[in-house]
C-alpha positions as CSV (number, residue, x, y, z in Angstrom):
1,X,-20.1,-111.9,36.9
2,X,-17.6,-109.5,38.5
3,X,-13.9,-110.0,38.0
4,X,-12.1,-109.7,41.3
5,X,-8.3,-109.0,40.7
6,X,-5.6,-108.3,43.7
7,X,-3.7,-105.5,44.1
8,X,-1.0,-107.2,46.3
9,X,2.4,-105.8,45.7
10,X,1.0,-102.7,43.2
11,X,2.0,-99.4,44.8
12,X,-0.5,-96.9,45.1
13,X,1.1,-94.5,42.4
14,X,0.5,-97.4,39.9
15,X,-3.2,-97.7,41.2
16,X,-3.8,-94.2,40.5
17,X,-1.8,-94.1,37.1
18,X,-4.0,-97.0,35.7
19,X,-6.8,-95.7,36.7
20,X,-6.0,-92.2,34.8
21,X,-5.3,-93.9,31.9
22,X,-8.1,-96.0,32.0
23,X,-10.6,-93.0,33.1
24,X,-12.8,-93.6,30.2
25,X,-13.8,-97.2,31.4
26,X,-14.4,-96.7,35.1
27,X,-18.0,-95.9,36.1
28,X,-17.6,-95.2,40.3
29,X,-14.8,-95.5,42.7
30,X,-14.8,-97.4,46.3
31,X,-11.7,-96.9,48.0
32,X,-9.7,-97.4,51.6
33,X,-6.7,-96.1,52.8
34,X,-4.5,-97.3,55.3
35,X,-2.6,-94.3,56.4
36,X,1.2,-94.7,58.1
37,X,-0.2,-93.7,61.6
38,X,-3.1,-96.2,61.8
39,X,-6.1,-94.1,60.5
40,X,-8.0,-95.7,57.7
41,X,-10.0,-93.5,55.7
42,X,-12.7,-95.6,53.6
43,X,-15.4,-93.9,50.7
44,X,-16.9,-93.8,47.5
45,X,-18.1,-91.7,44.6
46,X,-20.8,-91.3,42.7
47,X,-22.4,-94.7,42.8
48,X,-25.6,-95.7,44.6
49,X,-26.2,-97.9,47.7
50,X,-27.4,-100.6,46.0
51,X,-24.3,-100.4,44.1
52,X,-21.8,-100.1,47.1
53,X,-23.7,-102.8,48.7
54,X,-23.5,-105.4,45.7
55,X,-19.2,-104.2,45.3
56,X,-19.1,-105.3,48.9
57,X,-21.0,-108.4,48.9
58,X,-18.5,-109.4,45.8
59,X,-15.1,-108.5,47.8
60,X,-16.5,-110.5,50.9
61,X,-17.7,-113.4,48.7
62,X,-14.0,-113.6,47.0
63,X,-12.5,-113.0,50.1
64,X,-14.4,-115.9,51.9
65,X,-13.6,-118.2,49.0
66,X,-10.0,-117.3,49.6
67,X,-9.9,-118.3,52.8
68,X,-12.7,-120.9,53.5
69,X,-12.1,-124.5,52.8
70,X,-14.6,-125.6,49.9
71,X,-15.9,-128.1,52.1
72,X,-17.2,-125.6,54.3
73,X,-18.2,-123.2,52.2
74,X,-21.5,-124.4,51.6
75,X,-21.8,-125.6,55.5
């Protein structure tokens, strides 16, 4: 099962730094930006679809169970 850990509160130095050091571990990258003037810039790298589809249906699953009451989860 995937692991899905926030970021909250991390600056985006940090992000990058760990991910240097860890550069060994890390298979693909999916990323978004939120830039200061409103732009966000969203992509990935070398990973296929099916890949990029399954990291997305994880993040939306966590984030639903984040915010959905349990109750209605299964609704």
């Amino acid at each position: 099962m995937s692991n899905i850990e926030s970021l909250r509160g991390t600056t985006p130095a940090e992000i990058f730094e760990s991910g240097l050091e860890n550069i060994e571990q890390i298979a693909a990258v999916t990323m978004s930006v939120a830039w200061n003037d409103g732009r966000v810039t969203a992509g990935w790298s070398n990973m296929d679809p099916g890949t990029l589809a399954r990291l997305v249906l994880v993040l939306d699953e966590a984030q639903r169970r984040r915010t959905i009451p349990p109750d209605e989860l299964d609704a």
